[in-house]
C-alpha positions in Angstrom: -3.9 -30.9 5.4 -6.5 -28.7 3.1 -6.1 -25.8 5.7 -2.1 -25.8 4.7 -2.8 -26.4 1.3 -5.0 -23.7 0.9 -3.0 -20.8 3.3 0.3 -22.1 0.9 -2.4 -21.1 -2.0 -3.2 -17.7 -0.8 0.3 -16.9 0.5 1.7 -18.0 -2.7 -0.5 -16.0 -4.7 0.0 -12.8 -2.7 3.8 -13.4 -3.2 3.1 -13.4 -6.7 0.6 -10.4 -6.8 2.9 -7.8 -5.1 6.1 -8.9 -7.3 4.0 -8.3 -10.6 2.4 -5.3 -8.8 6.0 -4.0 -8.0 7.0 -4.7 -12.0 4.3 -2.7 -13.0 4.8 0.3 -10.6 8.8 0.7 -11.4 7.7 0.8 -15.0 5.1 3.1 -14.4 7.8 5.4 -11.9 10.3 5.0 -15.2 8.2 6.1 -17.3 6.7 9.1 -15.3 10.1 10.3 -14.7 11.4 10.1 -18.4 8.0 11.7 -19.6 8.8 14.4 -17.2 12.1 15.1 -18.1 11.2 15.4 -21.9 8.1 17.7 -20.4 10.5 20.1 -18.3 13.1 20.4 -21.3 10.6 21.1 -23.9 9.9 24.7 -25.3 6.5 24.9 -24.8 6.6 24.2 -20.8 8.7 27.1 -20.2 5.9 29.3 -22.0 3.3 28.1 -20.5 4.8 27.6 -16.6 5.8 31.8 -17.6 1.8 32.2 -19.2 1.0 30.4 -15.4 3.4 33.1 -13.4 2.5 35.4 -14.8 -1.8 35.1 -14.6 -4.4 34.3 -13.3 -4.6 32.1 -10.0 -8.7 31.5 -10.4 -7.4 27.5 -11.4 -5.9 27.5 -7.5 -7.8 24.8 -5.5 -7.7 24.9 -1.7 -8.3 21.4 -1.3 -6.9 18.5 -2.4 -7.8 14.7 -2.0 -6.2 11.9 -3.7 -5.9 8.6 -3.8 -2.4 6.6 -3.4 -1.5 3.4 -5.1 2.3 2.5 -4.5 4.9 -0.7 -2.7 6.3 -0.4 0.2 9.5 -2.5 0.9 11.8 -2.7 3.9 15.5 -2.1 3.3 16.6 -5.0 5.3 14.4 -7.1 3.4 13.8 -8.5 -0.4 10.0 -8.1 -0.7 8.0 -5.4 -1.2 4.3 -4.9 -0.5 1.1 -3.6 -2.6 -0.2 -0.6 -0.8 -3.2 1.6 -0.8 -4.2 4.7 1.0 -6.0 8.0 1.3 -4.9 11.3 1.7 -6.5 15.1 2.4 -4.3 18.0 2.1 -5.4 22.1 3.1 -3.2 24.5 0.7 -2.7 27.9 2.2 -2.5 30.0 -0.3 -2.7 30.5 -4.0 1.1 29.3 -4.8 0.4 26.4 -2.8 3.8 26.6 -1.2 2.7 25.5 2.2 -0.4 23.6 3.9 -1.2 20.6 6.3 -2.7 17.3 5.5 -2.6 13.5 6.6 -2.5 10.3 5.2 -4.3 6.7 5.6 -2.6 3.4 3.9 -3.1 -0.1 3.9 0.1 -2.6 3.6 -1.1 -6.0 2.2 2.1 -7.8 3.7 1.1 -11.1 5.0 -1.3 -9.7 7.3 -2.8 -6.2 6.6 -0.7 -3.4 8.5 -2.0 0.0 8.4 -0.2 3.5 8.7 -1.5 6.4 9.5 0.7 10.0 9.4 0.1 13.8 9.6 2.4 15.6 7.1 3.3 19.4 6.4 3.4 20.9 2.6 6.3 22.3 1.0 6.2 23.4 -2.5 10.0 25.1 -2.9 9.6 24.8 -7.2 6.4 25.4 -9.0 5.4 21.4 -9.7 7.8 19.7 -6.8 7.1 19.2 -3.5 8.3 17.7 -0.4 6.3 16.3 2.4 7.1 15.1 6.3 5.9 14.7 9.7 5.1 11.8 12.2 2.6 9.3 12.4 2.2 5.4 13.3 2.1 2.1 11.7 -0.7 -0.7 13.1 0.2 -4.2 12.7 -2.6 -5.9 14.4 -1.2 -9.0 13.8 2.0 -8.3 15.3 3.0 -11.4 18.0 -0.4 -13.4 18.0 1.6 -16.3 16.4 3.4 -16.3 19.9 1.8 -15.1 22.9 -0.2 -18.1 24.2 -1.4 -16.7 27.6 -4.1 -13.4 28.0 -3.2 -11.1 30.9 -3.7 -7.8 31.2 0.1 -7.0 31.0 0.6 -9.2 28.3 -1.9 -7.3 26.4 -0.8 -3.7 27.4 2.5 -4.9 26.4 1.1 -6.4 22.6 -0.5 -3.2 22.0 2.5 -1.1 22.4 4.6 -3.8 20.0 1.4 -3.5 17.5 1.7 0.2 17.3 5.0 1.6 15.9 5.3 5.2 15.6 7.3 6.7 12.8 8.7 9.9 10.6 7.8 10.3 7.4 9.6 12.0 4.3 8.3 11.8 0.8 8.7 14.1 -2.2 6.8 14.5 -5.3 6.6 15.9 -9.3 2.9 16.8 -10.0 1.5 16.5 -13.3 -1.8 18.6 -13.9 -4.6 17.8 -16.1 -7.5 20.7 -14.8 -8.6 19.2 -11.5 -6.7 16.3 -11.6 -3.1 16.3 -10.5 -1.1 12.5 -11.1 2.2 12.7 -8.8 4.6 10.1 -8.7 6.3 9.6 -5.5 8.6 8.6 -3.7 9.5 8.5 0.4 10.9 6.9 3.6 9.3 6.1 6.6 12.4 5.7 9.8 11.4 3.6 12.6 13.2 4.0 15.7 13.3 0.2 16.5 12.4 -1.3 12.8 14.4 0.8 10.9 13.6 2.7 7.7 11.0 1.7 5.0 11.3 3.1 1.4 7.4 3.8 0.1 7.4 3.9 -4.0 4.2 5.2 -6.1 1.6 7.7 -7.0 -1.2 9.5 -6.5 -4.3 10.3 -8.4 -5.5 13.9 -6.6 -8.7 15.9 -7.2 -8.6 19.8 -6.1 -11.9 21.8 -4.9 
């Protein structure tokens, strides 16, 4: 009767975690997008994006790692989900139009999933950019509630059911302070049997 008690605890408080982790991210979203409105549409970002076009490039950083804090939420589906993750992208050139890069997250649903994706790098506006490619989610917790019997098949067939391989598309408005570049994002993962996902956040990025 403890045991229950106790997993009711923990479930309970995890409930509550993400829903005041999701309050605090759409404000935070809100926020980012209203301050960069007012950013965009003010006088002195149009001289200094033209100062930017039209010098130096010695501020261009060919690497950039950054860490992700964000919710991700099924559509079919009222809760959402605190996530973390780790990404590494290679920029190809001084603009930064174009480069490669994967990503690494955590989903700390009732049990720990995992995602793991390898993404291309469009930048089609100087600050805006839009990222996709394929990767796979790991839910290693997937059916252990209801297989019963160990068999070799049975296993074979878990692991395939544990492993759900997906497309991701994200976009993203970067906001540069030197090194550090804070992005707020926002994205959708499509499953071909679980459907689509919407992931909401940021990231906190480092270039060398």
């Amino acid at each position: 009767m403890k045991g229950v008690d106790i997993n009711l605890f923990v479930q309970c408080s995890a409930r509550t975690f993400n829903t005041q982790y999701l309050i605090i991210l759409k404000r935070f979203t809100i926020a980012s997008a209203l301050l960069g409105m007012a950013v965009v549409t003010s006088p002195s970002f149009a001289q200094e994006s033209h100062t930017e076009n039209e010098g130096d490039h010695h501020t261009f950083h060919a690497n950039d790692i950054a860490l992700y804090l964000g919710a991700t939420q099924d559509v079919d589906k009222d809760d959402a989900h605190a996530t973390v993750g780790l990404e590494y992208f290679r920029l190809f050139e001084p603009a930064a139009k174009f480069g490669i890069g994967a990503t690494g997250e955590a989903i700390f649903a009732e049990h720990t999933e995992y995602l793991f994706a390898v993404l291309g790098h469009v930048k089609p506006i100087d600050r805006f950019w839009i990222r996709g490619g394929p990767g796979f989610e790991y839910r290693p917790h997937e059916n252990d509630e209801e297989n019963t019997e160990v068999s070799v098949e049975s296993d074979s067939s878990d692991d395939e059911e544990k492993t759900k391989f997906m497309l991701r598309t994200i976009i993203g408005y970067e906001f540069s302070f030197g090194r550090v570049v804070v992005t707020p994002t926002a994205g959708a993962d499509y499953f071909r049997s679980a459907g689509t996902i919407i992931v909401l956040g940021f990231n906190v990025g480092f270039g060398f």
